[in-house]
N, C-alpha and C positions, 0 to 999 in steps of 0.2 A: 465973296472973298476968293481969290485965288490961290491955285494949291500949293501957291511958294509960298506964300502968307500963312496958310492954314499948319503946312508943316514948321513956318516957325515959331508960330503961336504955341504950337505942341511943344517942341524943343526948349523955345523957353519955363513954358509950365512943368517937362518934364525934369527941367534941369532943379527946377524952384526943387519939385519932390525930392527928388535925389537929393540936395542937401539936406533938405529936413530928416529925410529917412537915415541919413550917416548921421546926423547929428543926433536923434533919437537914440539911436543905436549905440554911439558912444556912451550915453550915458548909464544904457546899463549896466547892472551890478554883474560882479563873473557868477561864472556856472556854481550853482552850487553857495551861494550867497546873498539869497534874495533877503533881501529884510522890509517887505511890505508885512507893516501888524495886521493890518485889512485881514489878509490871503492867510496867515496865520492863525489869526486867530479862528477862523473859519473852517480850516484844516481840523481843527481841534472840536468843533461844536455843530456844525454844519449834520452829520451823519448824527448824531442822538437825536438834535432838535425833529430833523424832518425825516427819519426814518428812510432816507436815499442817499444809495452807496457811490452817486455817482456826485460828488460835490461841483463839480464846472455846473450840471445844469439845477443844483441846488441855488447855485449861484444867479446864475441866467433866469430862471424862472421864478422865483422867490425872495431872494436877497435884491435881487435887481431889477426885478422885474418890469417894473417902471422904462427902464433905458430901453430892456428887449423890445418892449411894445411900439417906444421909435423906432427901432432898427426896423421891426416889422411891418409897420404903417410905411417905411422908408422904401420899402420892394413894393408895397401895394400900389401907395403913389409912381415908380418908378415904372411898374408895368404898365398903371392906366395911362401915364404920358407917352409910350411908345405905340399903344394901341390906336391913342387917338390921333398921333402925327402919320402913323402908317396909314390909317385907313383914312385921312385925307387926302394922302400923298396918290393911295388908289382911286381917287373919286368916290368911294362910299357914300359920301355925306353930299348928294346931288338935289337935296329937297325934293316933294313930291313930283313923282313920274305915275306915267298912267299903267293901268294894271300889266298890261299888253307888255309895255317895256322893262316893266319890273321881270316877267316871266323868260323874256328875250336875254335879260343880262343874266338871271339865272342860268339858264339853257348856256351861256357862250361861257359862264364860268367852269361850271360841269366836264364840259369840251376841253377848255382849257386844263384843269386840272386832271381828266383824264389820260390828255397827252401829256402831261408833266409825270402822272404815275408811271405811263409808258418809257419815257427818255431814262427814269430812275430805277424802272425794273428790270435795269441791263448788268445789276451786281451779279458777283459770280455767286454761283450757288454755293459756295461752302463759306460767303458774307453770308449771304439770305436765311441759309438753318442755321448758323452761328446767331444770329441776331434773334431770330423767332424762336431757340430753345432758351437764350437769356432771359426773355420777356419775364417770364412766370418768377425765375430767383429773382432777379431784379425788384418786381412788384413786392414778393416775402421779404428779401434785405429789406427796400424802404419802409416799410409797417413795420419792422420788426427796430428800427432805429427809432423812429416817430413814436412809437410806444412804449419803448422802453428806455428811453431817456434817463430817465431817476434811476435806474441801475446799471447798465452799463456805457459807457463812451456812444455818444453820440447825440442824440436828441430831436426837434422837430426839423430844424435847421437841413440837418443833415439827411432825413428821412425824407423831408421834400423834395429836394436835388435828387436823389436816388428815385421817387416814383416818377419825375417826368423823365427821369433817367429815361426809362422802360419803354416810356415811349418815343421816344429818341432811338433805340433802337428798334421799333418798327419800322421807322423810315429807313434808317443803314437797312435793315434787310431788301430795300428794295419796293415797299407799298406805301404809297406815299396817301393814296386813298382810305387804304387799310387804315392808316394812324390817323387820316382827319375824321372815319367814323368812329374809332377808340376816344376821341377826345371834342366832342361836341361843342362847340364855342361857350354858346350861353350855359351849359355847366361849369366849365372850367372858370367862367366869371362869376356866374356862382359859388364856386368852392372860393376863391379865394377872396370873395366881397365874406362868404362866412367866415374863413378862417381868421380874417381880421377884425369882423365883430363880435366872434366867439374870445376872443383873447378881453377883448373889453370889457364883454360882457361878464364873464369871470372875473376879472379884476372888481366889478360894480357888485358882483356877487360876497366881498369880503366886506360892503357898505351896508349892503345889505343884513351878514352877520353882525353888523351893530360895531365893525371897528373901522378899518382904513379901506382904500383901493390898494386891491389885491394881495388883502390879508391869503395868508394859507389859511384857511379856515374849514378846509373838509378833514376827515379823519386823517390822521399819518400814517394809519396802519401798521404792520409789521417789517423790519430791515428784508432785505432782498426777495420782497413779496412783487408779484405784480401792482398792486393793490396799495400800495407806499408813497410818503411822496408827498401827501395831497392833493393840494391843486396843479402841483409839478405835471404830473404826470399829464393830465387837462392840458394845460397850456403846452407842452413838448407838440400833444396831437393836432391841436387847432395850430399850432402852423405849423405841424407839415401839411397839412391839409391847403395853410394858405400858399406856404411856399411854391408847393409840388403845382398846383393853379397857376401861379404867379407864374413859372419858370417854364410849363407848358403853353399859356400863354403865349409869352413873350419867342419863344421858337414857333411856335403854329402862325401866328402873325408877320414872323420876318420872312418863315418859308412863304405864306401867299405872297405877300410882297414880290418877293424875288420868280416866284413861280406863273403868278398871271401877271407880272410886268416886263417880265421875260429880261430881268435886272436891270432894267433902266431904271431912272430917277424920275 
């Protein structure tokens, strides 16, 4: 397709959105006027039942648990389809090569990303300590959202974003090497191949107490305890675990992309 095409494929789709989104919009209720009974009623019961002060993720992780676990298979699937278009789009998937050249395309990758750290380590130094003293808050923020979900504003969501944050700012500081050994590949596809079987897994764990998928079924604990919550508290972790994977991922992939094709297509 060509790029007058493509732009007005977009244009149209973008224009479709843009009504829906006014029209959405119009219909709701004014500030201060909501009358969903749902949200109400939940406002009201949500904090006794499940001993967590933060009702959005009482909501998310417990009341609805169900939906969240799409939205989150929704990023796992989203990141494995970009993985695997990228890394054909590089050649990766070349079928068996002899040992010799296996060790040859290592060796020219290496080089390659080398000189790529080099072109990138030309930020001025007062990026580079800015970036590298953020690192460490960065990392505490994200854990401290991903864990503590059930009591204050935030949750896994948001706690995973914020730890690949962190390493996102290794690269702004200028080490582009640096950040690909802070993030291992086949880790990062591990955390978040687990953080998406661990949500399941939990949910199969309230089948297992003898009632539904993804009853709350562990203790509720005390209101504004760590320890509260339930299974809330579970599920916030396991995806930021998956998110934070996901979203490292999908950056550590576009950078090689862009880095040993030197942005070509």
């Amino acid at each position: 397709m060509s790029p007058r095409g493509r732009l007005t494929l977009f244009g149209l789709g973008a224009m479709g959105l843009a009504v829906l989104l006014v029209h959405g919009l119009a219909g709701l209720p004014d500030f201060g006027h909501f009358h969903g009974v749902y949200g109400l009623l939940l406002a009201h019961v949500a904090v006794p039942e499940r001993q967590a002060t933060d009702i959005v993720n009482s909501i998310t992780y417990d009341y609805r648990g169900v939906d969240t676990m799409g939205e989150e298979f929704i990023l796992f699937a989203s990141a494995i389809g970009l993985v695997i278009v990228l890394r054909q789009l590089r050649g990766e998937h070349r079928g068996e090569q002899a040992d010799e050249d296996k060790s040859q395309d290592a060796d020219e990758r290496r080089g390659q990303l080398a000189s790529a750290d080099r072109r990138h380590s030309e930020a001025s130094v007062a990026l580079r300590l800015l970036g590298l003293v953020l690192v460490g808050p960065v990392l505490v923020l994200g854990v401290y959202f991903a864990s503590q979900g059930q009591l204050t504003p935030g949750g896994g969501f948001q706690g995973g974003v914020i730890l690949a944050a962190a390493l996102i700012l290794v690269y702004l500081a200028g080490r582009y090497l640096a950040m690909a050994r802070l993030r291992p590949i086949p880790l990062v596809e591990l955390a978040e191949g687990l953080g998406s079987a661990g949500y399941a897994a939990i949910g199969v764990g309230g089948l297992i107490a003898g009632s539904k998928f993804l009853l709350n079924f562990l203790p509720q604990g005390s209101m504004s305890n760590l320890l509260s919550g339930g299974t809330i508290a579970l599920l916030s972790a396991v995806v930021g675990v998956e998110v934070a994977g996901a979203f490292t991922l999908v950056f550590a992939e576009f950078m090689d992309q862009r880095l040993l094709t030197g942005g070509q297509r």
